[in-house]
N, C-alpha and C positions, 0 to 999 in steps of 0.2 A: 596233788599229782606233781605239781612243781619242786616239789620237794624231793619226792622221791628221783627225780631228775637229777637234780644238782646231786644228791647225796651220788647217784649211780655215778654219774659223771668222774664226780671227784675220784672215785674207786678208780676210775678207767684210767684219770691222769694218772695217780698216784704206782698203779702198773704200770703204765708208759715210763714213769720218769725210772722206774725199776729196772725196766728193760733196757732201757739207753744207759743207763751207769752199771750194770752189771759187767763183770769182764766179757761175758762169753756174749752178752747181748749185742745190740746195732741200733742205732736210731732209726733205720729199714724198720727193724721190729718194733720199734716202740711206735712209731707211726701207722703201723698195720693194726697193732693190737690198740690203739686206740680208734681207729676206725670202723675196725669188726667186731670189737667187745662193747662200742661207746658210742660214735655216733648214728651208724647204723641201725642199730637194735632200738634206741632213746626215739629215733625220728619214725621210726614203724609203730613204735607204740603210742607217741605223743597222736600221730596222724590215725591210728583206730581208734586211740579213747576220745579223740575232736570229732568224729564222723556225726554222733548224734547231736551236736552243740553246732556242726555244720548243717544239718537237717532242720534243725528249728529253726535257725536262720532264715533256712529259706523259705521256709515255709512261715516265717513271719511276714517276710518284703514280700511274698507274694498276696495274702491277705491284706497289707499295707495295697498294696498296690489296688486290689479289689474294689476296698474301701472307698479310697480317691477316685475311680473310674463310678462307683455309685455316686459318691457325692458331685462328683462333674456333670454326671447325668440329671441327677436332679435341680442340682443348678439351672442346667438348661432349662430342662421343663419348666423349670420357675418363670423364666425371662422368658417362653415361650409363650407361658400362660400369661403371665402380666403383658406383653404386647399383643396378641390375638385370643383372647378364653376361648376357648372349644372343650366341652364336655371330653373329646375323646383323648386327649394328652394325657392323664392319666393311667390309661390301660395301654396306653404306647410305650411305657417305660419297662425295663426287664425286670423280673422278677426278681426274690432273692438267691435264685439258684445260678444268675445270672443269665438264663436263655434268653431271649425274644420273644416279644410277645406273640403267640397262637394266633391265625387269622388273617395275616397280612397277605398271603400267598395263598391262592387256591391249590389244593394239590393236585396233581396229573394223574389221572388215572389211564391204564394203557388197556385198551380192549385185547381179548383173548380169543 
């Protein structure tokens, strides 16, 4: 894709410098028409064809991020476990879906 960049690019100077030495032209217009033929049009297509290459990204750090908030978790319960054992520290930890574990809270029922 970068290639076809530069190659567009250069087309857009090479009009530019067209337009600025011609008699009838103006450096006004050779500045426009590289603007509206060149960088314009280059930076709308560079930033659609990035969108899905921005989308993994984030949806990497955020998985990254996941990861670490598990493994901190379990650290704890490690150091939790090695200073006080209790059977139930185990089932106190989140799942892999990330929730909380079921149970901790009675739920409310509202009479009718």
């Amino acid at each position: 894709m970068h290639l076809i960049v530069i190659g567009w690019l250069y087309v857009v100077v090479m009009m530019a410098v067209a337009e600025a030495t011609n008699t009838t032209g103006t450096v006004l217009g050779a500045i426009f028409t590289f603007l509206l033929y060149g960088l314009a049009p280059v930076a709308l297509v560079v930033y659609l064809m990035g969108t899905p290459a921005r989308r993994r990204a984030i949806k990497q750090r955020e998985a990254d991020a996941q990861e670490a908030a598990r493994r901190a978790a379990a650290a704890k319960a490690d150091a939790a476990t090695e200073a006080a054992p209790s059977p139930a520290t185990a089932s106190d930890l989140p799942d892999q879906g990330g929730k909380a574990p079921a149970g901790a809270v009675a739920p409310v029922r509202k009479e009718t």
